[in-house]
C-alpha positions in Angstrom: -201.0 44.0 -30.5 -200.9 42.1 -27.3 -197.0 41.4 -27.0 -196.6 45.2 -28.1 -198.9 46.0 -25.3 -197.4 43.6 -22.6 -193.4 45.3 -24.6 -194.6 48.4 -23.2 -195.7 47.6 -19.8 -192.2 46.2 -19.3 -190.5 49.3 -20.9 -192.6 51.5 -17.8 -190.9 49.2 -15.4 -187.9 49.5 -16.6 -188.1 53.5 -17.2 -189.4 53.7 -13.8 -186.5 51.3 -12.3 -184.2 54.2 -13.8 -185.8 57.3 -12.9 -182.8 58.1 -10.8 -180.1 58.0 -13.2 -178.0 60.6 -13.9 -179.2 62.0 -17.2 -176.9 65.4 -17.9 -175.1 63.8 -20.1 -178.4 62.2 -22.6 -178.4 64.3 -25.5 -181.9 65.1 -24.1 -182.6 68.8 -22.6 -182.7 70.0 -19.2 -186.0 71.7 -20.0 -187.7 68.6 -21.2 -186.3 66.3 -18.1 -187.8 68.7 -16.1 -191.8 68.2 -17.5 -191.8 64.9 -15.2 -195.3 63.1 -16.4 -197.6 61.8 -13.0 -198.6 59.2 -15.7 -195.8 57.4 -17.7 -198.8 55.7 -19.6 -199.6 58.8 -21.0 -196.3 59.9 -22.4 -195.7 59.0 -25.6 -193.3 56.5 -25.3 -195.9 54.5 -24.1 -197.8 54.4 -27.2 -196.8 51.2 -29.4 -196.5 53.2 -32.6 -194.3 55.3 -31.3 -192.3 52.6 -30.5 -192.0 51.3 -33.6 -190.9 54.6 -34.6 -188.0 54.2 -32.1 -187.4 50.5 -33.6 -187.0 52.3 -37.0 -184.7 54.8 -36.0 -182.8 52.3 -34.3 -182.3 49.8 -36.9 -182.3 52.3 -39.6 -179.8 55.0 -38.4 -178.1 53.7 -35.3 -179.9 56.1 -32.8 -179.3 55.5 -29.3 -182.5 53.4 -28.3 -182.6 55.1 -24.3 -182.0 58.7 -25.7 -185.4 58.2 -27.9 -187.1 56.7 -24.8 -186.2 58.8 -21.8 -187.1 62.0 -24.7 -190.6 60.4 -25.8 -191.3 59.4 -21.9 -191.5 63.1 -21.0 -193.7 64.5 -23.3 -197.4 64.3 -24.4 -200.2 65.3 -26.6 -199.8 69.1 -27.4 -203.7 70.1 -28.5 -203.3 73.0 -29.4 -200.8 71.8 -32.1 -203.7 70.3 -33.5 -206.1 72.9 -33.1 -203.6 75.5 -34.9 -203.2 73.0 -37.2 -206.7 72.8 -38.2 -207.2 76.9 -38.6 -204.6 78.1 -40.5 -204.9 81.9 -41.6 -203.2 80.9 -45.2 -206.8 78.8 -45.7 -209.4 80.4 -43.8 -209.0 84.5 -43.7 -209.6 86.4 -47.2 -207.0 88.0 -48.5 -207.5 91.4 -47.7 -207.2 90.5 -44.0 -204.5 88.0 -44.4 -202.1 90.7 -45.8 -202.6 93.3 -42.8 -200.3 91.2 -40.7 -197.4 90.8 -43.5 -197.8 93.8 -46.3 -197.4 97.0 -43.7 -195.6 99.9 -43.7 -193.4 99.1 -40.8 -192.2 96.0 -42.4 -191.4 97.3 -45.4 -188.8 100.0 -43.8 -187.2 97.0 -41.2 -186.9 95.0 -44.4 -185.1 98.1 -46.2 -183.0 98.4 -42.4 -182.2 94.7 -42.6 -181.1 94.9 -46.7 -179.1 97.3 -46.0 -176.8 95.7 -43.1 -177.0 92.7 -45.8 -176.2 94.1 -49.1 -173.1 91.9 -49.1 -174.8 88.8 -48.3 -177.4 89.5 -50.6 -175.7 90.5 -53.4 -173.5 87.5 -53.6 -177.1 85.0 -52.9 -177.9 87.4 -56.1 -174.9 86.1 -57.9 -175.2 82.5 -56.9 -178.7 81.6 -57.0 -180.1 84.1 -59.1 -182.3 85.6 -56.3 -183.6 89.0 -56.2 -182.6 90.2 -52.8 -186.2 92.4 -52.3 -187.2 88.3 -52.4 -185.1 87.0 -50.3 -185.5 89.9 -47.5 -190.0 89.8 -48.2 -189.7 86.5 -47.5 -187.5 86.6 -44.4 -190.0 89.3 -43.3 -193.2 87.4 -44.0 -191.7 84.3 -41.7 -189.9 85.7 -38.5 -190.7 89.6 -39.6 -186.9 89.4 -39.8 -186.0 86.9 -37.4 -188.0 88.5 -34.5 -190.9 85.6 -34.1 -189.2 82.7 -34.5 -191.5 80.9 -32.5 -191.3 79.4 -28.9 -193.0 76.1 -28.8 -190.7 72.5 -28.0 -190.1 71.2 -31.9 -189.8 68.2 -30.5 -192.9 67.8 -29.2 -194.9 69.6 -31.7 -193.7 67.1 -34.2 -194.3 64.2 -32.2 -197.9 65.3 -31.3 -198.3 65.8 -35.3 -197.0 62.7 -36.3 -199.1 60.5 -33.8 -202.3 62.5 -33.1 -203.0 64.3 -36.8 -204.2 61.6 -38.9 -204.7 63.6 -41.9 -200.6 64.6 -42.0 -199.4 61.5 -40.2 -196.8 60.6 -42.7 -195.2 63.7 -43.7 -195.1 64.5 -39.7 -193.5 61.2 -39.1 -190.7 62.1 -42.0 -190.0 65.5 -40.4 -190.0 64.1 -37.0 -187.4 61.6 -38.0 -185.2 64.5 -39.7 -185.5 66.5 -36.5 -183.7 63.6 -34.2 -181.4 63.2 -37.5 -180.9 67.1 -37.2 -180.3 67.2 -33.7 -177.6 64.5 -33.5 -175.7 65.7 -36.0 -175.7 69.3 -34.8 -175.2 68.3 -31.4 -178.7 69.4 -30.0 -180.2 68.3 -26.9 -183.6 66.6 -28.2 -186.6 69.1 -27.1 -184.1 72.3 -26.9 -184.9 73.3 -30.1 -188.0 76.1 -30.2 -190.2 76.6 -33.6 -193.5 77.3 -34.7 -196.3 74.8 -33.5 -195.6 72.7 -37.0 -191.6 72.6 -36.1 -190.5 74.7 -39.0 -187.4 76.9 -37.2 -185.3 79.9 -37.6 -185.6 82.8 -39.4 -186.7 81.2 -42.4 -188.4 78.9 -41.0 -187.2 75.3 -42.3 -189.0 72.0 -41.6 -186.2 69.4 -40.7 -186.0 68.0 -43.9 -185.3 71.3 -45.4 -182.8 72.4 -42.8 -181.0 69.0 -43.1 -180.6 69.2 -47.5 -180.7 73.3 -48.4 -179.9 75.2 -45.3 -176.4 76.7 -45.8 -173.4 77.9 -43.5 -173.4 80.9 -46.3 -171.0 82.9 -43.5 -168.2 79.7 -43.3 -168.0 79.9 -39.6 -168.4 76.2 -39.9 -171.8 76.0 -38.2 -175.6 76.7 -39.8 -177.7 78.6 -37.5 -181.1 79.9 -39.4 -181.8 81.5 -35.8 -179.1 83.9 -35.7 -176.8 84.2 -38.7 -178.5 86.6 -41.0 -176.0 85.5 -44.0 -176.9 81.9 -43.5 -180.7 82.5 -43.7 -180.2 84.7 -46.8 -178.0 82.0 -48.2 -180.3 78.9 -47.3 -184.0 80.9 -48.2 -182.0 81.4 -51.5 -181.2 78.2 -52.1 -184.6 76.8 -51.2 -185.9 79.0 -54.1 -183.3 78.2 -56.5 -183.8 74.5 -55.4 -187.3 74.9 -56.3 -187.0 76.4 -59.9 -187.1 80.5 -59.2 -185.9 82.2 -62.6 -183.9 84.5 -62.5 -185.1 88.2 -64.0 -189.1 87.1 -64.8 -191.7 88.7 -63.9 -194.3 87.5 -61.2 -197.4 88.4 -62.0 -199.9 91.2 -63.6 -202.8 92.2 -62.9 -205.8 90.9 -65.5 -209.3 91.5 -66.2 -211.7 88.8 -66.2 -214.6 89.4 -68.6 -216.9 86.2 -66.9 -215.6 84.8 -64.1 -217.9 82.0 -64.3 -216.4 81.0 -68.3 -213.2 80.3 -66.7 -214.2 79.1 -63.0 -212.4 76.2 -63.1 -209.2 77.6 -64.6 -209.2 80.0 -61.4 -206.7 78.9 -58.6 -206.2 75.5 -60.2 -202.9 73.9 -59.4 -199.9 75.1 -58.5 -198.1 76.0 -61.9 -198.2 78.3 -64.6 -199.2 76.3 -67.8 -201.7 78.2 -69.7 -200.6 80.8 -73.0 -201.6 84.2 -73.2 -203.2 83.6 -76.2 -205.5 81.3 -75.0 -206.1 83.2 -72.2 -207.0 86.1 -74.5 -209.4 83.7 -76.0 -211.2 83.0 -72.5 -211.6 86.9 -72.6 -208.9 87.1 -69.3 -206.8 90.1 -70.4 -203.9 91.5 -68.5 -204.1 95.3 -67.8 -200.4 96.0 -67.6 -197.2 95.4 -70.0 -196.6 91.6 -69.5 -194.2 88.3 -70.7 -195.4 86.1 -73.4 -194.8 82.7 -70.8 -197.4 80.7 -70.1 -199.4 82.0 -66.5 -201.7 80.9 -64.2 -205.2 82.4 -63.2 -204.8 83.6 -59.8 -208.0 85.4 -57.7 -208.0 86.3 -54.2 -210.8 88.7 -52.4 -208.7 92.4 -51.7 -211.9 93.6 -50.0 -215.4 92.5 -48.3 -216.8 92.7 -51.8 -213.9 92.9 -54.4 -212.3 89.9 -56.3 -208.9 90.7 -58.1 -207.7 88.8 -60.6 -203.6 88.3 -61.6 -202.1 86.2 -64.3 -199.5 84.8 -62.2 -195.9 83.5 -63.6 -193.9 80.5 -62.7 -192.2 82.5 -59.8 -195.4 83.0 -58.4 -195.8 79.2 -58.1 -192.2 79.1 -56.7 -193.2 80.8 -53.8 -196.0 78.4 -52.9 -193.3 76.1 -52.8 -192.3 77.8 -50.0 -195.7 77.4 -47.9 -198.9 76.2 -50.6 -200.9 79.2 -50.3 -202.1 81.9 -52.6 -202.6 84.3 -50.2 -198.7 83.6 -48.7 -197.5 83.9 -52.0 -198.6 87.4 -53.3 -198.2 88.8 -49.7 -194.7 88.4 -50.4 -194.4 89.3 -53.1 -196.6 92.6 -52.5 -194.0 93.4 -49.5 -191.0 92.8 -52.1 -192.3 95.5 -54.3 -192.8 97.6 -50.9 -189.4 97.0 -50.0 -187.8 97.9 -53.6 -184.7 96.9 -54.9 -181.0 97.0 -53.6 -180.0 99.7 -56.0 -182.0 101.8 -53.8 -181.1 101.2 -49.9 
């Protein structure tokens, strides 16, 4: 720990020795430059693990050691990254509430508005991936609401302050950060250009790195992917994801059930992430759907739709599909609730 400590005060020398370099030409961004730290020892770059995070990249993929540096030697702990982090709406507001901000009148009509300029796209995603488009657009509009909240915060240094100061996500913050620097050399961003969410997910459909880098698609062939502005490539790449995933084409979702004792089958309520359980012996738990359903094996699904009320679905595989998508129940059925609001493509 000493001769990584004593590394580091040498690397500050150095850094500062440079300060006056011409940097326009770094593959780091303007902006970023700019955020000049009064204390280099609080910049990340400082921090020994994130230099062996540099010494990784280096070794690993050839990354330009003084790009990594002069980007990490600009930024610092984000808290609020970590406080949003900490008080997500998917885990902490009931349903009912949760679904204000997603299942809504006005999003249902932009999503018909945005289908409709998209049949093409859609259509084909349809054809490919076996996608029905009223998913593909809900899910488009639960994320940006359409590409018009995309978010604004650095990705950058979101990540970074995720992967170094969020102990309980450390390593899958890590991963994502490295895909971002992965990302941005091969698309020929400036590190800390990029704006996302406060977790660094980005674009209209709003991809972590990882994703971007292995199922985001250039569905429009203009021989570059942008999620933030090419509707057809965010239709093309959200399909993808789902298809990637295991979303069957044509089956159902979910119905609606009735649950005789909720307390006979508390531990089957919400457990997991898959459907695995027949109807039969659901039937025998005395957890009955009330509408036509599909013989394949559900999952018992109950979320509060008011102050008092508990609803109960028997929830299919494509339910579970979803929550590939972002692990929550309550993110799940809102959009699938605003794809049945939206309606089908026959329709627009």
């Amino acid at each position: 720990m000493m001769i990584k400590q004593i590394a580091v005060v040498f690397w500050m020398l150095g850094l500062i020795a440079c300060s006056n370099v011409d940097h326009s030409n770094s593959g780091v961004s303007g902006s970023l430059l700019e955020n000049e730290l009064e204390d280099l020892s609080g910049s990340y770059a400082a921090n020994p693990e994130v230099q062996s995070f540099i010494d990784k990249l280096v070794k690993e993929h050839d990354y330009d050691r003084g790009t990594l540096e002069l980007a990490f030697s600009h930024i610092k702990v984000r808290p609020n990254v970590i406080e949003k982090s900490d008080n997500q709406p998917e885990v902490l507001v009931p349903y009912y509430e949760y679904k204000k901000r997603f299942v809504t009148k006005a999003r249902a009509e932009s999503g018909r508005e945005f289908a409709e300029r998209n049949q093409y796209w859609l259509q084909k995603a349809e054809q490919e991936f076996g996608v029905e488009p009223n998913i593909i657009v809900a899910l488009i509009g639960v994320e940006t609401y359409y590409g018009r909240i995309t978010g604004s915060k650095d990705v950058f240094t979101s990540l970074t302050t995720l992967a170094f100061d969020y102990p309980r996500r450390k390593e899958y913050f890590q991963s994502e950060l490295e895909a971002y620097l992965l990302l941005a050399r091969e698309e020929k961003w400036n590190i800390g250009a990029t704006k996302g969410s406060y977790s660094g997910a980005m674009g209209m459909v709003q991809f972590m790195p990882s994703n971007y880098r292995t199922l985001a698609l250039d569905y429009d062939k203009n021989g570059h992917i942008d999620l933030w502005k090419s509707e057809a490539d965010a239709i093309g790449s959200a399909a993808n994801y789902l298809k990637h995933h295991g979303w069957q084409n044509n089956q159902p979702w979910f119905v609606t059930a009735q649950v005789a004792d909720p307390v006979k089958v508390e531990k089957e309520i919400n457990r997991g992430r898959k459907a695995d359980t027949e109807m039969n012996v659901w039937s025998s738990y005395d957890v009955l759907p009330t509408q036509s359903f599909s013989p394949e094996k559900t999952g018992l699904v109950a979320l509060r739709t008011g102050p008092e009320e508990v609803t109960y679905w028997l929830a299919y595989e494509n339910f579970f599909t979803i929550m590939d998508y972002n692990p929550s129940r309550r993110y799940a059925m809102s959009v699938l609730e605003l794809a049945q609001s939206i309606g089908k493509y026959e329709s627009y």
